[in-house]
C-alpha positions in Angstrom: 46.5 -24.2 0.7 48.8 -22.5 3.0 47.2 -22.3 6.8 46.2 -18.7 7.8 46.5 -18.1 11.6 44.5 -14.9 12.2 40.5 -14.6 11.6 40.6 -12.2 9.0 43.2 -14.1 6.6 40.8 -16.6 7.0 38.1 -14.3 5.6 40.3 -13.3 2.5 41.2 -16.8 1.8 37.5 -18.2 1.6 36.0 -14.7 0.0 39.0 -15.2 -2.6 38.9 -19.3 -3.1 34.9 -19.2 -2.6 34.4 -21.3 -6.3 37.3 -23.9 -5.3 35.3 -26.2 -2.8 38.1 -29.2 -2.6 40.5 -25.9 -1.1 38.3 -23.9 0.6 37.1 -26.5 2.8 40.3 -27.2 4.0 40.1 -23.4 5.7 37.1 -25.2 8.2 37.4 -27.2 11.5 35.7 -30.5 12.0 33.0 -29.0 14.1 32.5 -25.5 11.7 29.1 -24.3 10.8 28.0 -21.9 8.3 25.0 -19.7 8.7 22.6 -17.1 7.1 19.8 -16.4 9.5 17.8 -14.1 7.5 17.5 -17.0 4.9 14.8 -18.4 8.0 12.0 -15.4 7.1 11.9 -16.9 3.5 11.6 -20.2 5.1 14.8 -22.1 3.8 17.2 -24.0 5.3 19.9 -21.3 6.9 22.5 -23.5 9.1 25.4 -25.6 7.9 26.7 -27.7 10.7 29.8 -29.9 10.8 32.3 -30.4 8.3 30.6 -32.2 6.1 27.6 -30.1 5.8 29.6 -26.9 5.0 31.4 -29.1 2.4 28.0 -30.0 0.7 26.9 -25.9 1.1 30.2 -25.1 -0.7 29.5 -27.4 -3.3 26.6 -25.6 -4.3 27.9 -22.4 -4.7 29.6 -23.1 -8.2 26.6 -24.9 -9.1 24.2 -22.1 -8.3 26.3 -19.3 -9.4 28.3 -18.4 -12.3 31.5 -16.3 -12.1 30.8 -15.8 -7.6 33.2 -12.7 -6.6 33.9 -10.6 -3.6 34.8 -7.4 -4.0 34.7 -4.0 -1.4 35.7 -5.8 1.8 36.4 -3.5 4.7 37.0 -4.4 7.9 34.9 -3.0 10.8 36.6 -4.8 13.9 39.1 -7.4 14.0 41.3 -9.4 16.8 43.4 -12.3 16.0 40.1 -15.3 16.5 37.4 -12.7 15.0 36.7 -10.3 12.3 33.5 -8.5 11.0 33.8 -7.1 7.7 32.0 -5.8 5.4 32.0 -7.0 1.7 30.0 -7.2 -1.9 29.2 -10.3 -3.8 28.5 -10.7 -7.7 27.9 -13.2 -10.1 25.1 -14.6 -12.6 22.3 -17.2 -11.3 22.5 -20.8 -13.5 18.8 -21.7 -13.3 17.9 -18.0 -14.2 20.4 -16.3 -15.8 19.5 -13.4 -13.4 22.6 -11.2 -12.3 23.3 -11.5 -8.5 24.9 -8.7 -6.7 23.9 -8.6 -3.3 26.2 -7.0 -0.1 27.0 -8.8 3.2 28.2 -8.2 6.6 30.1 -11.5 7.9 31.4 -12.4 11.2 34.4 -14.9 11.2 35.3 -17.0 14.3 38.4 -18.6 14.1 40.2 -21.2 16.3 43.5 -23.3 15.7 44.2 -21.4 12.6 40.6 -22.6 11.3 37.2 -21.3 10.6 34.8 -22.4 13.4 31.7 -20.5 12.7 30.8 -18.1 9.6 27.6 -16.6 10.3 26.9 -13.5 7.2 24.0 -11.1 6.8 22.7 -10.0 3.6 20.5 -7.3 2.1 17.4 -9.2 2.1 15.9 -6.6 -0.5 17.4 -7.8 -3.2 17.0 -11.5 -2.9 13.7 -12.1 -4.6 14.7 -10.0 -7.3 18.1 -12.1 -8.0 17.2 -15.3 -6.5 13.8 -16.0 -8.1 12.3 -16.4 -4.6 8.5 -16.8 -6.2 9.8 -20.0 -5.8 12.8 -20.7 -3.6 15.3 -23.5 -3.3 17.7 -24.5 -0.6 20.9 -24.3 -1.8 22.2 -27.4 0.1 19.4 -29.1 -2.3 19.3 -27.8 -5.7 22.0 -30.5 -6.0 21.0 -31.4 -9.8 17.3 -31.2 -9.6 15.4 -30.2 -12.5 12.5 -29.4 -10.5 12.8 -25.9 -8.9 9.4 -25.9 -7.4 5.9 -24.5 -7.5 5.3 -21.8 -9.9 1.8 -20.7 -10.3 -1.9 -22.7 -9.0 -4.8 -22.6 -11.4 -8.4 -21.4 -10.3 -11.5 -21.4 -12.4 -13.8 -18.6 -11.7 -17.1 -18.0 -12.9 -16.5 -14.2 -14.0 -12.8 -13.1 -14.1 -13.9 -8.9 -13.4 -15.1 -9.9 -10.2 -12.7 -12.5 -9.5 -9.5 -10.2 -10.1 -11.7 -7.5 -8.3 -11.9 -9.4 -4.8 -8.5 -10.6 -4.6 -7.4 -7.0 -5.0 -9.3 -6.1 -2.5 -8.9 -9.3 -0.2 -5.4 -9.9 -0.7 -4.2 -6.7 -2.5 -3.5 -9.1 -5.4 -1.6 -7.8 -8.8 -2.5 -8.6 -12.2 1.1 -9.0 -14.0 -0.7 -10.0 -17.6 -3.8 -10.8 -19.3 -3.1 -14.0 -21.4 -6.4 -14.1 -23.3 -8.8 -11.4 -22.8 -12.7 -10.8 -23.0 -12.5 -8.6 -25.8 -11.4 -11.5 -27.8 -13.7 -14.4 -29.1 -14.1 -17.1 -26.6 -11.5 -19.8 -27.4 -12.6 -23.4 -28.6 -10.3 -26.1 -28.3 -11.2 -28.1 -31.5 -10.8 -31.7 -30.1 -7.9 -30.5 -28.6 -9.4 -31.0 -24.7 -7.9 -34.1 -23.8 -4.7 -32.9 -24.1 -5.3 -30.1 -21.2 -7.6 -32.6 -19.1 -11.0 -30.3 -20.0 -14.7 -31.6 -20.6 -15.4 -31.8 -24.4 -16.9 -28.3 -25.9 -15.0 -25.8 -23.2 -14.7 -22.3 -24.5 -11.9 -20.1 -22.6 -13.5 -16.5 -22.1 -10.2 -14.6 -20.2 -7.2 -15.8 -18.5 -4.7 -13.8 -16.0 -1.7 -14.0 -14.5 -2.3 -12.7 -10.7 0.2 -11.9 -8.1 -0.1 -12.3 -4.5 2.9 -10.7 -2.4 5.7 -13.4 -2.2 5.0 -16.8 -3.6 3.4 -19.2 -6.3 1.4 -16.8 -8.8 -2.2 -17.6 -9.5 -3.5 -18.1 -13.1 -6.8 -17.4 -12.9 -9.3 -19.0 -16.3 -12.6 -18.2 -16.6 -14.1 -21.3 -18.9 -17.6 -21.8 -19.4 -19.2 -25.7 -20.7 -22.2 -27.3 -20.3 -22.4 -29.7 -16.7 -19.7 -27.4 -15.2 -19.8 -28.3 -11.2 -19.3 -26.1 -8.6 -16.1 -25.3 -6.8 -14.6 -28.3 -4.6 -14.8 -28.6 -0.6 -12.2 -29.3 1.2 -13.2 -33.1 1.3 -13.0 -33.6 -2.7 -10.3 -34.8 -4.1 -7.5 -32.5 -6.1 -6.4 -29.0 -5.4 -8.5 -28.2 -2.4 -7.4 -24.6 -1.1 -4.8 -22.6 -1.2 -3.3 -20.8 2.0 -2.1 -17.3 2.4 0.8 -16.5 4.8 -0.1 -12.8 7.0 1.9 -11.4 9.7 -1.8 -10.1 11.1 -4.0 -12.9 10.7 -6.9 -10.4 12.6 -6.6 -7.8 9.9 -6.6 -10.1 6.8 -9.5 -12.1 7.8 -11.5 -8.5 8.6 -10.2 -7.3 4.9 -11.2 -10.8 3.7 -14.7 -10.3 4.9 -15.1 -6.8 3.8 -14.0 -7.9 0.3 -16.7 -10.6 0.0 -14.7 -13.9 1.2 -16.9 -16.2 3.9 -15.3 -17.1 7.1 -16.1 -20.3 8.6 -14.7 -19.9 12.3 -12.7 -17.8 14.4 -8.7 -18.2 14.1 -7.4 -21.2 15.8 -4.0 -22.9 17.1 -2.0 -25.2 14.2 -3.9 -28.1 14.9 -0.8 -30.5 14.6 1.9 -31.6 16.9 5.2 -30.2 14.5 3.2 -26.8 13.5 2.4 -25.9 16.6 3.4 -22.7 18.3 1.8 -19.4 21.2 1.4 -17.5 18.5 1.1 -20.1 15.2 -2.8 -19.6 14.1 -5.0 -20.6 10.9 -8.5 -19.6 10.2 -10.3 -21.4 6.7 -12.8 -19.2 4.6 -14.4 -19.3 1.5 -14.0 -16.9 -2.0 -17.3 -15.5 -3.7 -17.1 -18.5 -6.3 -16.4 -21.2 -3.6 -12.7 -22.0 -3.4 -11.5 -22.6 0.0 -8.6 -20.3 1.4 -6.1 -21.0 4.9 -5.4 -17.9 6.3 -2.0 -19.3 8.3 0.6 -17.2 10.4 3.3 -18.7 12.3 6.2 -16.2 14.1 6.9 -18.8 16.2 8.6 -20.6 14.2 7.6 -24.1 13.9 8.9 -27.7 15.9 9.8 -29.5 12.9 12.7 -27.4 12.7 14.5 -28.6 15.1 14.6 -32.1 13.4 15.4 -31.3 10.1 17.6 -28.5 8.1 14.4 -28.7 5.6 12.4 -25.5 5.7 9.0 -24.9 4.4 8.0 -21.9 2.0 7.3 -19.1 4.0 6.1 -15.7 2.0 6.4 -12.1 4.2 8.9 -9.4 4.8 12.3 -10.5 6.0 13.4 -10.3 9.8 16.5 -9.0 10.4 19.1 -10.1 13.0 21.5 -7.7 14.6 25.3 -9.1 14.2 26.8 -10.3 17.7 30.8 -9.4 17.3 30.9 -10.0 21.2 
């Protein structure tokens, strides 16, 4: 690939050669590093560092996305080591099928005739839409993976109307479908419980498909049989709670309460050494039918971080950066 000597061929050349990794890397310095900082508010990985890393990023783009283009680039400032541009970005998602148009601002830094750093900023409001955040994946390890990661939990309830109506109230919950309803005759499994790991005789009354903001659904089953125990503690084994990111962890514990839900302390400090944080807090409580919820909140971000490029799931409205072209 010929060598570009100014920041903003640089930008043309990798916006234009983005689906040939063996070439485009070429256009990097050893000690290059890609980023996307508002990929950290969804709680993915969102720094490439070194050579090699940025390879492995590239790699994944062709993998990820079918037919990745540029298009609309306009240049907002420029010198001969840096450029900010402007600049659109389509294609079709592999795993979904989803289209992906999404628009970018990018800031080039460029040294030797190479890219040193390529920090970009995207329209965060259309990721979950294109990307199929419900359930997101780090693009540096989708490698081949089959497994995507968690979609849904299951939770038994005892009466699904009142069920569905506290999580609307606690949670503002959604229900996306009703899978099998009341009005229908309860289902029998005729022998067929083993298969679906249920005591012999279950009936299935109603089952939902519930929303809560970003992140794994919840398919909620009312089933009724004979020697039915109650809901687990946090001390059996299996599934033992489920925890709910806030960004107000005072407010959703007071809603929590007012919907019926049973707190069992005040909010504490992340107990452990890597989640700790000022403001990182988690409070447990208990649902009308006795499932255990975390109520977790952590804007400090978390010390794992800095000893891994790993990030965990983290559901809540993005954060925006502003661009440094200094």
């Amino acid at each position: 690939m010929e060598k570009y000597q100014n920041a903003t061929s640089l930008l043309f050349s990798y916006l234009e050669n983005i689906n040939d990794t063996e070439n485009v890397i070429e256009l990097f310095a050893e000690d290059a590093a890609i980023e996307l900082p508002y990929l950290n508010s969804l709680g993915i990985s969102w720094q490439w560092k070194g050579r090699d890393a940025v390879y492995e990023f590239l790699k994944a783009i062709p993998r990820t996305f079918v037919g990745f283009r540029s298009e609309d680039i306009t240049i907002q400032m420029e010198t001969s080591e840096k450029v900010f541009a402007e600049y659109a970005i389509s294609g079709k998602e592999v795993v979904t099928g989803n289209p992906y148009q999404q628009s970018f601002m990018g800031r080039l830094v460029a040294e030797n005739g190479k890219i040193t750093l390529l920090r970009e900023f995207m329209d965060m409001t259309h990721v979950p839409a294109t990307l199929s955040f419900n359930h997101p994946y780090d693009l540096l390890n989708v490698k081949n993976n089959i497994t995507v990661g968690i979609d849904h939990i299951g939770i038994n309830v005892p009466d699904i109307e009142s069920a569905s109506s506290f999580l609307q109230q606690a949670f503002d919950a959604e229900i996306l479908y009703e899978s099998y309803s009341k009005q229908q005759p309860p289902l029998e499994f005729d022998g067929n419980e083993a298969n679906l790991n249920l005591s012999p005789q279950t009936k299935l009354f109603a089952c939902r498909m519930i929303k809560i903001g970003s992140g794994p659904d919840i398919e909620l089953f009312e089933v009724h049989v004979n020697g039915q125990r109650e809901a687990v503690k946090s001390s059996d084994l299996g599934i033992q709670h489920f925890a709910i990111y806030t960004e107000d962890i005072k407010s959703s514990l007071e809603k929590f309460s007012k919907a019926g839900g049973k707190l069992l302390s005040d909010p504490d400090r992340l107990l452990f050494p890597l989640e700790t944080g000022e403001k990182n807090f988690f409070c447990y409580g208990v649902t009308p039918w006795g499932t255990s919820v975390e109520f977790i909140t952590y804007p400090d971000g978390m010390p794992y971080e800095k000893q891994t490029n790993l990030r965990r799931f983290k559901a809540g409205r993005s954060v925006f950066f502003t661009p440094d072209i200094r």
